[in-house]
N, CA, C and O of each residue as an XYZ file, in Angstrom:
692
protein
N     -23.510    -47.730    -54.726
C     -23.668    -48.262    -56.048
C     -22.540    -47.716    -56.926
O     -22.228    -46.525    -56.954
N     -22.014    -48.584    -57.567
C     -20.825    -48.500    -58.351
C     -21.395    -47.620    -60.057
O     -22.205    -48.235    -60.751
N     -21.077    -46.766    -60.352
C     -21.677    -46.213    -62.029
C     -20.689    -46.749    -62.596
O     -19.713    -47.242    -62.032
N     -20.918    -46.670    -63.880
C     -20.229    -47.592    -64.927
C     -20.121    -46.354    -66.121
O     -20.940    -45.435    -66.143
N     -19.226    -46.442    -66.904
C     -19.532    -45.151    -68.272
C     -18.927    -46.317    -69.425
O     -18.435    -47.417    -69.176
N     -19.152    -45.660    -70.766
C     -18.606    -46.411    -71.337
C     -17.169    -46.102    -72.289
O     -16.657    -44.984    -72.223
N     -16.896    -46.592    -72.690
C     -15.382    -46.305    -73.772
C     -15.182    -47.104    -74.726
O     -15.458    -48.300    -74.642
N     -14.617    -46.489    -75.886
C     -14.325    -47.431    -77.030
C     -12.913    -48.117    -77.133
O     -12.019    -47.370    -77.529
N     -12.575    -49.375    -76.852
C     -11.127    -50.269    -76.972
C     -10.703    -49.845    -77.704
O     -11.482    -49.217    -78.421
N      -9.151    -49.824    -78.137
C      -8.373    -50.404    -79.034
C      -7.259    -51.001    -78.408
O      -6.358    -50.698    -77.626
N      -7.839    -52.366    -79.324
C      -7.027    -53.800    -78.744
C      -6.317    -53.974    -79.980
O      -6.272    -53.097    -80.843
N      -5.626    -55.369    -80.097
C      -4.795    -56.206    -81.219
C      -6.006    -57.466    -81.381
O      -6.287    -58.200    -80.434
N      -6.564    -57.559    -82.538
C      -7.563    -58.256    -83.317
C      -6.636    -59.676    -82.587
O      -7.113    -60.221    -81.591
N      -5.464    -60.118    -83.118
C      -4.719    -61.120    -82.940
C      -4.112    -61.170    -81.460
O      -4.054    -62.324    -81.035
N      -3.702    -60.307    -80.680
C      -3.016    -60.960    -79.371
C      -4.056    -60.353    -78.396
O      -4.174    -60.753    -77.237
N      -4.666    -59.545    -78.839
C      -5.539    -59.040    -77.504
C      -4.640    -57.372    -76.840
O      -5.509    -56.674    -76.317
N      -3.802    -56.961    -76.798
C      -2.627    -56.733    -76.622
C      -3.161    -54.833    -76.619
O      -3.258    -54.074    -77.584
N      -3.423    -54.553    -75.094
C      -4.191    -53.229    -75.656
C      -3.094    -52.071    -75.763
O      -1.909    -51.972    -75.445
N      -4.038    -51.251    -76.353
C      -3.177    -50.114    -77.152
C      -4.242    -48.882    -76.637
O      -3.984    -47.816    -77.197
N      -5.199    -48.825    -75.839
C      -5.825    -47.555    -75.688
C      -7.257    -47.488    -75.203
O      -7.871    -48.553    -75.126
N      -7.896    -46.288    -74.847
C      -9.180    -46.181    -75.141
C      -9.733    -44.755    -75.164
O      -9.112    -43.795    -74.708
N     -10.981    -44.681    -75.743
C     -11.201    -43.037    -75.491
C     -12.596    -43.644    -75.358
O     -13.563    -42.922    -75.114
N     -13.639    -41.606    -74.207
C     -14.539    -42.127    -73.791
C     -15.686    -42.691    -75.455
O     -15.411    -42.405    -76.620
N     -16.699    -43.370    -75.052
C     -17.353    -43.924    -75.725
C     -18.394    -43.062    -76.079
O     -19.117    -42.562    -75.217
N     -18.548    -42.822    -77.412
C     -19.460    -41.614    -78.324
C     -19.731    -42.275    -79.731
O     -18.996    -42.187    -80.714
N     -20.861    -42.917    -79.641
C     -21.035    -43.765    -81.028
C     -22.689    -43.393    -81.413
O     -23.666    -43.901    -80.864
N     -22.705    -42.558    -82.304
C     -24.196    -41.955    -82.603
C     -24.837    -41.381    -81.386
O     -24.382    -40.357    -80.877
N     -26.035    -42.094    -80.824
C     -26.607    -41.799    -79.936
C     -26.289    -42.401    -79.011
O     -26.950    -42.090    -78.021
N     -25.395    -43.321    -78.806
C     -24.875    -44.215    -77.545
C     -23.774    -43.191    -76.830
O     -23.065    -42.759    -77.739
N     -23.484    -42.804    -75.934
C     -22.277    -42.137    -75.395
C     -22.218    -42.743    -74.039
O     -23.165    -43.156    -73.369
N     -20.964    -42.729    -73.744
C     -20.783    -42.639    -71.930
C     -21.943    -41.512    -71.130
O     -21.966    -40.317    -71.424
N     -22.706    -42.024    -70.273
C     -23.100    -41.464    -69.320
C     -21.687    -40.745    -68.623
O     -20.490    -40.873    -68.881
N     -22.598    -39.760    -67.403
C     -22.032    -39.085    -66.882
C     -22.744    -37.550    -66.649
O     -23.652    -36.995    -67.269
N     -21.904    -37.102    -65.447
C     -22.175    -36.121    -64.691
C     -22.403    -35.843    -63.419
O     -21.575    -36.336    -62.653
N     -23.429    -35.086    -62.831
C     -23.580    -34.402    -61.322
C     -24.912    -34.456    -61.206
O     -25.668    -33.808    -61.929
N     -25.276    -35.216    -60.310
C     -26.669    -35.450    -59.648
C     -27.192    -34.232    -59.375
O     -26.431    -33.286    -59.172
N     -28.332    -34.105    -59.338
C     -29.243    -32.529    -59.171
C     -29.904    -33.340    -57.935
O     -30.953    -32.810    -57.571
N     -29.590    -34.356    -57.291
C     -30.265    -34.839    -56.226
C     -29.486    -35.679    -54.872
O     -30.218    -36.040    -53.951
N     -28.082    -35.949    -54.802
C     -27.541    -36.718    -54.051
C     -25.786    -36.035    -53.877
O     -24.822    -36.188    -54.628
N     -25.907    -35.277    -52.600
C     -24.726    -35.086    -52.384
C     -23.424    -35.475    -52.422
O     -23.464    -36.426    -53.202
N     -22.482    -35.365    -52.132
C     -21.280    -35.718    -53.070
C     -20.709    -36.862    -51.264
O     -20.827    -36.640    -50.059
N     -20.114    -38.025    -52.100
C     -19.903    -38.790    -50.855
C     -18.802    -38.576    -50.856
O     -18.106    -38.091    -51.748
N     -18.328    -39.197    -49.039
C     -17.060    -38.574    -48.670
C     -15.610    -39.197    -49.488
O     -14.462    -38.770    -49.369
N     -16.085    -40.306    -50.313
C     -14.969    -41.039    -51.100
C     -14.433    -40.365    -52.139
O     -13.290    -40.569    -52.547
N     -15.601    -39.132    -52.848
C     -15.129    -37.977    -53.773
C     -14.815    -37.108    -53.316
O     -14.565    -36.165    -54.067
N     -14.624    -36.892    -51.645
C     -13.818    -35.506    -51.139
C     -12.756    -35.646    -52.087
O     -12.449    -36.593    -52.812
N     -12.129    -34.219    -51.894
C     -11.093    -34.189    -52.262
C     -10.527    -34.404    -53.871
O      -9.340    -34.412    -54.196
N     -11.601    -34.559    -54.705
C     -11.294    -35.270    -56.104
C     -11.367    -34.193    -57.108
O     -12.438    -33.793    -57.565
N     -10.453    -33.826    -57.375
C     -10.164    -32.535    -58.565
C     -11.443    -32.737    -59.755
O     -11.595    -33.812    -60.336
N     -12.296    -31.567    -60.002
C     -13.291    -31.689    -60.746
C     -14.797    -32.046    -60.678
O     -15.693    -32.065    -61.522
N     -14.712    -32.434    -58.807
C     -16.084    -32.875    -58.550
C     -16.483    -31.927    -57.772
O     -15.575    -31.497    -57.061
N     -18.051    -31.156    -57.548
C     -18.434    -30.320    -56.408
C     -18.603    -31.095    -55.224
O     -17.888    -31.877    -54.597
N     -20.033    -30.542    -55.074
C     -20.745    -30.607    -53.824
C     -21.891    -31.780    -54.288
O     -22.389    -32.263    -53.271
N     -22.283    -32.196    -55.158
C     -23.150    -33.218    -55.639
C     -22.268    -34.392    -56.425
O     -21.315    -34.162    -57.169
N     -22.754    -35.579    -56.120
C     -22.161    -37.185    -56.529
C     -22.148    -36.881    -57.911
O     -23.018    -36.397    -58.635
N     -20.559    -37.403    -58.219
C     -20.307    -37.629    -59.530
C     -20.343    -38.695    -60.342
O     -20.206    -39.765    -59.750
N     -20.495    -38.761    -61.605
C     -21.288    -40.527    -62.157
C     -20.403    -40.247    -63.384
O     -20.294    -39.069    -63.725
N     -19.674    -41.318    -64.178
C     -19.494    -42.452    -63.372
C     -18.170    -42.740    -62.494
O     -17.188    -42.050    -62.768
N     -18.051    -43.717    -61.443
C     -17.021    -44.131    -60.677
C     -15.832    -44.826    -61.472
O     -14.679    -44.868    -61.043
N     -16.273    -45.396    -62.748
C     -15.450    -46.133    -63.446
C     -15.818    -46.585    -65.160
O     -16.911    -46.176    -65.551
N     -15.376    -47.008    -65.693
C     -15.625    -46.770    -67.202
C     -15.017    -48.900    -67.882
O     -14.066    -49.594    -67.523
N     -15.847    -49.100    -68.628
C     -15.109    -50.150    -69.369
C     -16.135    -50.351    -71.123
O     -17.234    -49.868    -71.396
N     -15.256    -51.198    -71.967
C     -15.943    -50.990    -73.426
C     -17.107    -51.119    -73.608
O     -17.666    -52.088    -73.093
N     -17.729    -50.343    -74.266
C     -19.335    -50.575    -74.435
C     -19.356    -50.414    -76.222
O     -20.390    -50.777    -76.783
N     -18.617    -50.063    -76.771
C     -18.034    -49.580    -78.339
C     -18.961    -51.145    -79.067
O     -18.759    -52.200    -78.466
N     -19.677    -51.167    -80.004
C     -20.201    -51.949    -80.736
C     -19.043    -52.266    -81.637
O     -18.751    -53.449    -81.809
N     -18.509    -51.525    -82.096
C     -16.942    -52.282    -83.060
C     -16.115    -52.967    -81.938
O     -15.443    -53.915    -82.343
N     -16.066    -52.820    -81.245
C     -14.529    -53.698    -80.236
C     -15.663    -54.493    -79.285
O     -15.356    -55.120    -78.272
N     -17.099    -54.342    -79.825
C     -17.455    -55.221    -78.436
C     -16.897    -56.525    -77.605
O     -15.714    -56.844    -77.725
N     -17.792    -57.271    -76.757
C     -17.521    -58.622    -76.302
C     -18.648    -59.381    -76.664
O     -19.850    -59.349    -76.401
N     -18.072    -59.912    -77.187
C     -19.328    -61.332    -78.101
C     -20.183    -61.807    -76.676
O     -19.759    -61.867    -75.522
N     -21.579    -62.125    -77.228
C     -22.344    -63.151    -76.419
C     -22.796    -64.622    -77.278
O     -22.859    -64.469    -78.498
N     -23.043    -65.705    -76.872
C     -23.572    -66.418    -77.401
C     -25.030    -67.016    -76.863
O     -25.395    -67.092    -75.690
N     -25.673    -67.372    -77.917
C     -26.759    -68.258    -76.648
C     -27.170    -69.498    -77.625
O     -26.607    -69.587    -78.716
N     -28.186    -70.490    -77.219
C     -28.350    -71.601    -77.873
C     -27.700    -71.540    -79.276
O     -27.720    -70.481    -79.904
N     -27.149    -72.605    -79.757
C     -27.110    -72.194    -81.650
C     -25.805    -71.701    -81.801
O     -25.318    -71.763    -82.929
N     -25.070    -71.170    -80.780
C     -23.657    -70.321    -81.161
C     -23.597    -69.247    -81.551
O     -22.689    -68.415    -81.561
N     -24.774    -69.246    -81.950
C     -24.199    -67.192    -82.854
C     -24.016    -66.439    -81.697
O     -24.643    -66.399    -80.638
N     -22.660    -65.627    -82.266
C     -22.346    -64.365    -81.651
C     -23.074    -63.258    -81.909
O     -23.576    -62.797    -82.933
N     -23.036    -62.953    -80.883
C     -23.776    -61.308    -80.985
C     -22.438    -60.236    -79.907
O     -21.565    -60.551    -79.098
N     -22.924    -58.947    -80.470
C     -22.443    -58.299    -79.910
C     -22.982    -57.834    -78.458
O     -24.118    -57.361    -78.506
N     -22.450    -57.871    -77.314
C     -22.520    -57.001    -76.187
C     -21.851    -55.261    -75.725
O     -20.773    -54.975    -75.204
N     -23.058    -54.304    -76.194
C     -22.379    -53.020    -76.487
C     -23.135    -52.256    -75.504
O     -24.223    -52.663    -75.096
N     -22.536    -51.017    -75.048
C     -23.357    -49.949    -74.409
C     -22.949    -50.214    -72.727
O     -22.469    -51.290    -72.370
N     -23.208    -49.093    -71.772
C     -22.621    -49.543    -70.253
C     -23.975    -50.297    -70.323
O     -24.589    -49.785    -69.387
N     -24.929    -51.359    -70.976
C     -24.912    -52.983    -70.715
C     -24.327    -53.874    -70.814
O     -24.590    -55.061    -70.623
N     -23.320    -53.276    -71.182
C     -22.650    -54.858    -71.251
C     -21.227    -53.807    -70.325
O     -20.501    -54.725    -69.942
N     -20.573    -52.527    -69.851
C     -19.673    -52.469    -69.596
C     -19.738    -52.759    -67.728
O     -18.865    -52.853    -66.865
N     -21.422    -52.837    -67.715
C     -21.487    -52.402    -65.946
C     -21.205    -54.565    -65.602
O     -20.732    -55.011    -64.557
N     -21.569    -55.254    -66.556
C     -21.720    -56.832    -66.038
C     -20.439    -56.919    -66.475
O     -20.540    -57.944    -67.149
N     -19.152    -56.536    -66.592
C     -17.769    -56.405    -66.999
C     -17.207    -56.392    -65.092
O     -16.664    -57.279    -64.435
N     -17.693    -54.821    -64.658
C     -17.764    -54.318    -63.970
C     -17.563    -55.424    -62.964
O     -16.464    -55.755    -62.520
N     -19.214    -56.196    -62.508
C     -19.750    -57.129    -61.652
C     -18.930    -58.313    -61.640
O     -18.616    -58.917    -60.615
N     -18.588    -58.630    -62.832
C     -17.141    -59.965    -62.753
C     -16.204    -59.611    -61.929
O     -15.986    -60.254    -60.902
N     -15.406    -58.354    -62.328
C     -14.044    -57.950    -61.679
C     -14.493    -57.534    -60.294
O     -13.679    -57.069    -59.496
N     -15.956    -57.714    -59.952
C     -15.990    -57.056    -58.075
C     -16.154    -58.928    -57.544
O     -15.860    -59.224    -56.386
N     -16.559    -59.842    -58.373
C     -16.983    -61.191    -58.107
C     -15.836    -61.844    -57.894
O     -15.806    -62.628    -56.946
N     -14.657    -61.668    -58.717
C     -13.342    -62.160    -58.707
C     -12.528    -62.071    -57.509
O     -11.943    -62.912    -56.826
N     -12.707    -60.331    -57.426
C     -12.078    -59.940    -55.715
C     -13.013    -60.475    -54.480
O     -12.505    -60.907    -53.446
N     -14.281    -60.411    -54.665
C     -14.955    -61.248    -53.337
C     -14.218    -62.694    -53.403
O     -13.862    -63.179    -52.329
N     -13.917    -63.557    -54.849
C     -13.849    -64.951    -54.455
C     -11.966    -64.625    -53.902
O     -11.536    -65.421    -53.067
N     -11.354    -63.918    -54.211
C     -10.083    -63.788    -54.013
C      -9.958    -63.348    -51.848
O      -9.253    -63.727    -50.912
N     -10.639    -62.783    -51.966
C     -11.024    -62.231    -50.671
C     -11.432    -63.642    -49.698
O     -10.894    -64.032    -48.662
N     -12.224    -64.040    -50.223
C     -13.132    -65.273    -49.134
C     -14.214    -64.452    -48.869
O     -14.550    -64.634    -47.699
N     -14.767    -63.804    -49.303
C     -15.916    -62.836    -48.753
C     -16.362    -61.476    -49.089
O     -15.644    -60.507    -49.339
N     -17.650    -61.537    -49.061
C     -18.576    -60.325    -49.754
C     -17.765    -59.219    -49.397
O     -17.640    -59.070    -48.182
N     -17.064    -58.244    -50.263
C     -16.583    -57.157    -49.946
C     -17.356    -55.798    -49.534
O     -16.947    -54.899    -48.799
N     -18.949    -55.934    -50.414
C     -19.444    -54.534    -50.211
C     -19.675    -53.539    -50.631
O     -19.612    -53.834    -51.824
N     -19.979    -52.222    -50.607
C     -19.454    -51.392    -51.154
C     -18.292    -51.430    -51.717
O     -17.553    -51.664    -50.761
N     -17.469    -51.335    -52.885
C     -16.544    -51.308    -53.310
C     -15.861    -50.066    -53.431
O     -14.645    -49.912    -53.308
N     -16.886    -49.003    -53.733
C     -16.325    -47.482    -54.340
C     -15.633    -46.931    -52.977
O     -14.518    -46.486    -53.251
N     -15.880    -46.841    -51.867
C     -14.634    -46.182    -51.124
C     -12.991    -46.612    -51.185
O     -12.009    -45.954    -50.842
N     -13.093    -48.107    -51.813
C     -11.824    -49.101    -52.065
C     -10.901    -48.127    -53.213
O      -9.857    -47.481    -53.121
N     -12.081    -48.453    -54.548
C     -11.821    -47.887    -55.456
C     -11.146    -46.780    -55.571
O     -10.050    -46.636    -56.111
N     -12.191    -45.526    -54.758
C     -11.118    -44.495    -54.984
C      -9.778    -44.360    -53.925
O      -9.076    -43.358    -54.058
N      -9.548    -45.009    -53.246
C      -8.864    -45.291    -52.017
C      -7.411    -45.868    -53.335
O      -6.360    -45.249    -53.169
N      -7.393    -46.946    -54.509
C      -7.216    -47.542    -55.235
C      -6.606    -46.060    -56.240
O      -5.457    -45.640    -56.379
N      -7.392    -45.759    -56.580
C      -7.148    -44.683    -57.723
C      -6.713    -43.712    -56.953
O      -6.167    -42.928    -57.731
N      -6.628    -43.282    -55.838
C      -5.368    -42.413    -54.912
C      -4.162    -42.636    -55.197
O      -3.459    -41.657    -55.445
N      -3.681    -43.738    -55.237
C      -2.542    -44.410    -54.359
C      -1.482    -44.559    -55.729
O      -1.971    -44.290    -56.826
N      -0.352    -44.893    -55.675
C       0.170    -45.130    -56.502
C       0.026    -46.257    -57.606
O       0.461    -46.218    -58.757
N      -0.684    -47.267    -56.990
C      -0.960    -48.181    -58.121
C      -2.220    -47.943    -59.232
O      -2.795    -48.800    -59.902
N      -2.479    -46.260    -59.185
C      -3.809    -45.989    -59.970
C      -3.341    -46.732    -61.455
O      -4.085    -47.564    -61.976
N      -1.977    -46.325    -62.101
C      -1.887    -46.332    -63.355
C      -1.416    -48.009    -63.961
O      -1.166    -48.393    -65.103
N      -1.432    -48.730    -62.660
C      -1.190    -49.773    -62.728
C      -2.735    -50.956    -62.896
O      -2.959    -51.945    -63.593
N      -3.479    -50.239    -61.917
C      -4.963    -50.707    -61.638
C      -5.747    -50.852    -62.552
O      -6.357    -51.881    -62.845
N      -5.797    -49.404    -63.278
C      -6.373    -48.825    -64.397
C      -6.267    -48.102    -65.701
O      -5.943    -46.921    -65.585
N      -6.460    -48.526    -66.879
C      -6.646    -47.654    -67.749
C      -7.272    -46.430    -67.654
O      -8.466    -46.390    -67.951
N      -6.433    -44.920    -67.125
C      -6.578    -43.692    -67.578
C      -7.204    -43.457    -68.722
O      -6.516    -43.537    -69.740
N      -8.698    -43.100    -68.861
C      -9.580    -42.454    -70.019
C      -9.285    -41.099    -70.793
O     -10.185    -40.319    -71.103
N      -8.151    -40.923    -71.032
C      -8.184    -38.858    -71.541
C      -8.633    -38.412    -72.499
O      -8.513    -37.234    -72.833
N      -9.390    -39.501    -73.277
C      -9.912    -38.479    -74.254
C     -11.496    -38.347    -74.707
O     -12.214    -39.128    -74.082
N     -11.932    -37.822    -75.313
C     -13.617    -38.181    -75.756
C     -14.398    -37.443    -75.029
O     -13.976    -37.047    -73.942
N     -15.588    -37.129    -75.431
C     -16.368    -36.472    -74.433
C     -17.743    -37.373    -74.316
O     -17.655    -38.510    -74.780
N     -19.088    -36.955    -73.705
C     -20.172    -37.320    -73.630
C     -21.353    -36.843    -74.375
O     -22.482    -37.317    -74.498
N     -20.703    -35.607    -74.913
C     -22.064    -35.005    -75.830
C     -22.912    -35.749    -76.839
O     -22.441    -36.668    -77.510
N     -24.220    -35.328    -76.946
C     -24.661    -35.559    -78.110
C     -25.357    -35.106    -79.124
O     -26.062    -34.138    -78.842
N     -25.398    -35.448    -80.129
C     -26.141    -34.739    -81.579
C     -27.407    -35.578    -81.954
O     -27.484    -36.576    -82.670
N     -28.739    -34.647    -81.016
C     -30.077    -35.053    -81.877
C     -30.838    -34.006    -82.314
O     -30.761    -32.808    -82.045
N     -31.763    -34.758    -83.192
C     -32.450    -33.497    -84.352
C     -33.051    -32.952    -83.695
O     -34.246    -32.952    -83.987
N     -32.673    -32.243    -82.555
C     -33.340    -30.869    -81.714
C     -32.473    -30.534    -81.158
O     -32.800    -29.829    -80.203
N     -30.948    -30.751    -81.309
C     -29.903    -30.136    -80.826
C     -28.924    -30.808    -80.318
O     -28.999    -31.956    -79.880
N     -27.716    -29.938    -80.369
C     -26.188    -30.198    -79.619
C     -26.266    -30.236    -78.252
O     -26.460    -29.132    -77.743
N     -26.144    -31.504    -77.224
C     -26.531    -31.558    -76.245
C     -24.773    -32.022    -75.628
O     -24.234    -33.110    -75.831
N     -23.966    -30.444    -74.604
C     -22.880    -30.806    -74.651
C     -22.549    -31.123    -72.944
O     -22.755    -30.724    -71.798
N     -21.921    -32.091    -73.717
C     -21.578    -33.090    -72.284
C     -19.692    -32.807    -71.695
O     -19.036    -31.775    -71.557
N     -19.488    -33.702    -71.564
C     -18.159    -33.307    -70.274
C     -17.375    -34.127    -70.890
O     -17.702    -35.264    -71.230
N     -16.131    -33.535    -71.104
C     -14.880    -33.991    -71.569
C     -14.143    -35.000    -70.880
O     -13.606    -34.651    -69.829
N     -14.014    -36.126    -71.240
C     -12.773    -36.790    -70.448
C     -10.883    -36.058    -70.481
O     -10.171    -35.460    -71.288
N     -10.779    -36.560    -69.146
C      -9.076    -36.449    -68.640
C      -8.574    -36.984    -68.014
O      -9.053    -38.016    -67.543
N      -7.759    -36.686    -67.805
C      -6.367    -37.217    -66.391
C      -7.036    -37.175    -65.241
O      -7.627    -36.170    -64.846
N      -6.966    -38.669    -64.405
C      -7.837    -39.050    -63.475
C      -8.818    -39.322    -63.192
O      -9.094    -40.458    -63.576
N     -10.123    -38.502    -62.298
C     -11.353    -39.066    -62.778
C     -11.750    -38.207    -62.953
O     -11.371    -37.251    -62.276
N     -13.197    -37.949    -64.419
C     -14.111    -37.530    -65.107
C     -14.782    -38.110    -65.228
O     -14.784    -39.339    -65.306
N     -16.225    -36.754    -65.327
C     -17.459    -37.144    -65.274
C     -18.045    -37.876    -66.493
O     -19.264    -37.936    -66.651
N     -17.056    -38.508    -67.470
C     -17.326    -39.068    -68.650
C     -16.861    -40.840    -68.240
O     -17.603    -41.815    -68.359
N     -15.808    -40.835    -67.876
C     -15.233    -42.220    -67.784
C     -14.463    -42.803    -66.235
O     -13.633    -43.672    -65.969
N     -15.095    -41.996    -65.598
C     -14.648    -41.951    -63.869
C     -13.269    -42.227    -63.558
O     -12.715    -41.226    -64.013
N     -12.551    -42.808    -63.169
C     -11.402    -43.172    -62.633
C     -10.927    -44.006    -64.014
O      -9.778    -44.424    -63.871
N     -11.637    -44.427    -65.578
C     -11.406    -45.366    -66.255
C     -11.931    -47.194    -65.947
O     -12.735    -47.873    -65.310
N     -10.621    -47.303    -67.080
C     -11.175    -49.048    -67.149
C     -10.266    -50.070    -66.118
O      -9.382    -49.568    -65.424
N     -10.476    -51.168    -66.080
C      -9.707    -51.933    -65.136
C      -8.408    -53.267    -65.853
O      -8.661    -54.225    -66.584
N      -7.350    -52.922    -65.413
C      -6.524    -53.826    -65.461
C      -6.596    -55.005    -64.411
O      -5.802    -55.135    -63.479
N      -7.691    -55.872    -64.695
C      -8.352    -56.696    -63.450
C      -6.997    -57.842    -62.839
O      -6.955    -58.451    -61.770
N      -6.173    -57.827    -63.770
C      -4.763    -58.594    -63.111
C      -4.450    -57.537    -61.756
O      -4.233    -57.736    -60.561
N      -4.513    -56.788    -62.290
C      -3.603    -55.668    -60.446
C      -4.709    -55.200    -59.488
O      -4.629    -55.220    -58.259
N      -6.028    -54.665    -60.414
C      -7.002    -54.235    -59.578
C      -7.839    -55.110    -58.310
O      -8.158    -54.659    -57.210
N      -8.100    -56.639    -58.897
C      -8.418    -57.599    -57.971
C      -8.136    -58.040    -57.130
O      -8.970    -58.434    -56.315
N      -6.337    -58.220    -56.882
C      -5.982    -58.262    -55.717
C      -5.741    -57.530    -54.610
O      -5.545    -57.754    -53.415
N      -5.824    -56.395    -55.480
C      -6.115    -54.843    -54.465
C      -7.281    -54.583    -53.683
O      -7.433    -54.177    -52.531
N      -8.219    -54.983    -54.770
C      -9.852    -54.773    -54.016
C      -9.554    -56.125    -52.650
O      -9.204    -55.753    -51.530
N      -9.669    -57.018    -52.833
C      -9.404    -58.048    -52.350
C      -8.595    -58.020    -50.520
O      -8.601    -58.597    -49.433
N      -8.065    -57.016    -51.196
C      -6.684    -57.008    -49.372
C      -6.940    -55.737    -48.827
O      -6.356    -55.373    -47.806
């Protein structure tokens, strides 16, 4: 199973034309993330600077930010906003749907690809690098502190977001 975290865009209102992201921390909404107290660490996170001996969450990160969301519509036209990893994990499910139809066929598990993907030299090409933001949060019973995003993958925004032009044909072959 693929985890999802979330992050806040910054795009161009007018061309689309991105300029960034940091992890996603909006009141009580934040990027998930962290280390399972129950499921050992799979062999696709050997080796991954920052992870132990228990599965790290999430694998990958895309906008969940209520200001930069992605509009929904339904009967009637009104837009609404799509915010929170609900709307970043069905982001997610497109860009694995794209590479199955690019493929000719159900790919699968994806996450051994992925980090196989975020190894290799085309990481910075694949993906938007997450470095900044953390996961903590502030409720009226306390500072609840979570994990910093950085360079590569973190337990805030995993490997990051997807440049689905380079990443799809990668998953794909």
């Amino acid at each position: 199973m693929l985890g999802v975290g979330g992050t806040a865009l910054d795009a161009s209102y007018r061309t689309g034309a991105y300029h960034g992201e940091m992890a996603w921390n909006q009141d009580t909404g934040v990027s998930a993330g962290g280390f399972s107290s129950l499921f050992r660490r799979p062999s696709y996170q050997d080796d991954i600077p920052g992870t132990g001996a228990m599965r790290g969450v999430p694998d990958v990160a895309a906008n969940a930010d209520s200001t930069t969301a992605m509009a929904l519509t339904f009967t009637g036209g009104v837009l609404i906003p799509a915010q929170g990893t609900s709307a970043a994990t069905p982001l997610w499910a497109a860009v694995i749907a794209l590479a199955d139809q690019e493929a000719g066929r159900h790919l699968g598990l994806v996450n051994p690809a992925i980090y196989r993907i975020a190894r290799s030299g085309a990481y910075h090409r694949a993906f938007h690098d997450v470095v900044t933001g953390d996961n903590s949060v502030i409720w009226p019973t306390g500072v609840f502190v979570g994990y910093e995003a950085g360079p590569g993958w973190d337990p805030v925004t995993g490997w990051g977001s997807p440049n689905a032009q380079v990443l799809v044909p990668l998953l794909a072959h």
